[in-house]
C-alpha positions as CSV (number, residue, x, y, z in Angstrom):
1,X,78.8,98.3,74.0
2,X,80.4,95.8,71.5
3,X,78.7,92.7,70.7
4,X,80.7,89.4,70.0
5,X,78.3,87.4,69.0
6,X,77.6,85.4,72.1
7,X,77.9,88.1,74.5
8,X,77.9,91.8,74.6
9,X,81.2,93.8,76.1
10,X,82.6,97.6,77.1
11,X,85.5,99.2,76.3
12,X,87.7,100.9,78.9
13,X,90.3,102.9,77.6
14,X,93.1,103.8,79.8
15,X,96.9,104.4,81.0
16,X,98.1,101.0,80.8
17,X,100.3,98.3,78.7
18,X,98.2,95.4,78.3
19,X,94.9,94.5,77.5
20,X,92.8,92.6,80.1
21,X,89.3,91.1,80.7
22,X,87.2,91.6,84.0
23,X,84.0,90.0,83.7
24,X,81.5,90.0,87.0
25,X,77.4,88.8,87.3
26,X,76.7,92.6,87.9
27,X,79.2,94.7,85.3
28,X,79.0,91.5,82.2
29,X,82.0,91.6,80.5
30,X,84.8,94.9,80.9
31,X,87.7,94.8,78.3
32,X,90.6,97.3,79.4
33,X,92.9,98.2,76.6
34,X,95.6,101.1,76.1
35,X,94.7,103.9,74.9
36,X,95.0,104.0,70.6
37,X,95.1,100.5,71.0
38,X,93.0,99.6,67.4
39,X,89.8,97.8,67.4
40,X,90.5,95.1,65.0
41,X,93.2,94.0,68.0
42,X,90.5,94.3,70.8
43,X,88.3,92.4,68.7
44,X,90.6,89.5,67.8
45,X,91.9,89.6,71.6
46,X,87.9,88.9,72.8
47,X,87.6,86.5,70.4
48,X,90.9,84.5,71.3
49,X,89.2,84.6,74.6
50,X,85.6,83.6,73.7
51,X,85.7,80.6,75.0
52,X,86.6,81.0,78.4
53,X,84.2,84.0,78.6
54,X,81.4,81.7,77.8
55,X,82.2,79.0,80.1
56,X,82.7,81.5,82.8
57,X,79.0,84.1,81.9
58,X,77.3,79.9,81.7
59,X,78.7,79.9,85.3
60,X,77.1,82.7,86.8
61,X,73.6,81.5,85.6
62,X,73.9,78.6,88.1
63,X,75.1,80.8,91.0
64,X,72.3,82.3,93.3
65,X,71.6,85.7,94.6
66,X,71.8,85.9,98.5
67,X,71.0,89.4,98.7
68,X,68.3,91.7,97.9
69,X,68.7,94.0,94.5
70,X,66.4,96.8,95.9
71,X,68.7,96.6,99.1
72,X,68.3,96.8,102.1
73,X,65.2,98.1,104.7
74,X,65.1,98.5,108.5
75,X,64.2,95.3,109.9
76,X,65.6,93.0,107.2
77,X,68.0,89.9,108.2
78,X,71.4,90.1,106.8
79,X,73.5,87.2,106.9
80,X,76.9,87.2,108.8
81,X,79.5,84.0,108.2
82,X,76.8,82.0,106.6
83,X,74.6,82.2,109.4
């Protein structure tokens, strides 16, 4: 785990060309880079990128869960095209 300041990120190194950022309310924030790809880059990318990151993390802290995080029992209600 990296930490940017404002927010904490992982590293995924892998076969690829470019370096992306995948950030979800479960995961946080995923960076994907090339393999050998040198840290001082990465870091310089997230921080290019801080910003937006921000603005999209502040966005998840308005959204609200609709299902269960211990999952699902037998008897429970699910919810099936909003309904």
């Amino acid at each position: 785990m990296q930490d940017s300041g404002d927010f904490k990120y992982r590293i995924v190194f892998s076969r690829r060309r470019t370096i992306s950022i995948s950030i979800s309310p479960d995961n946080g924030v995923v960076v994907k880079a090339p393999y050998l790809t040198p840290a001082g880059t990465i870091k310089r990318f997230v921080k290019e990128k801080s910003d937006w990151i921000n603005r999209i993390l502040y966005g998840f802290n308005s959204l609200k869960r609709i299902d269960n995080e211990k999952g699902y029992s037998d008897g429970d209600s699910i919810l099936l095209f909003g309904r």
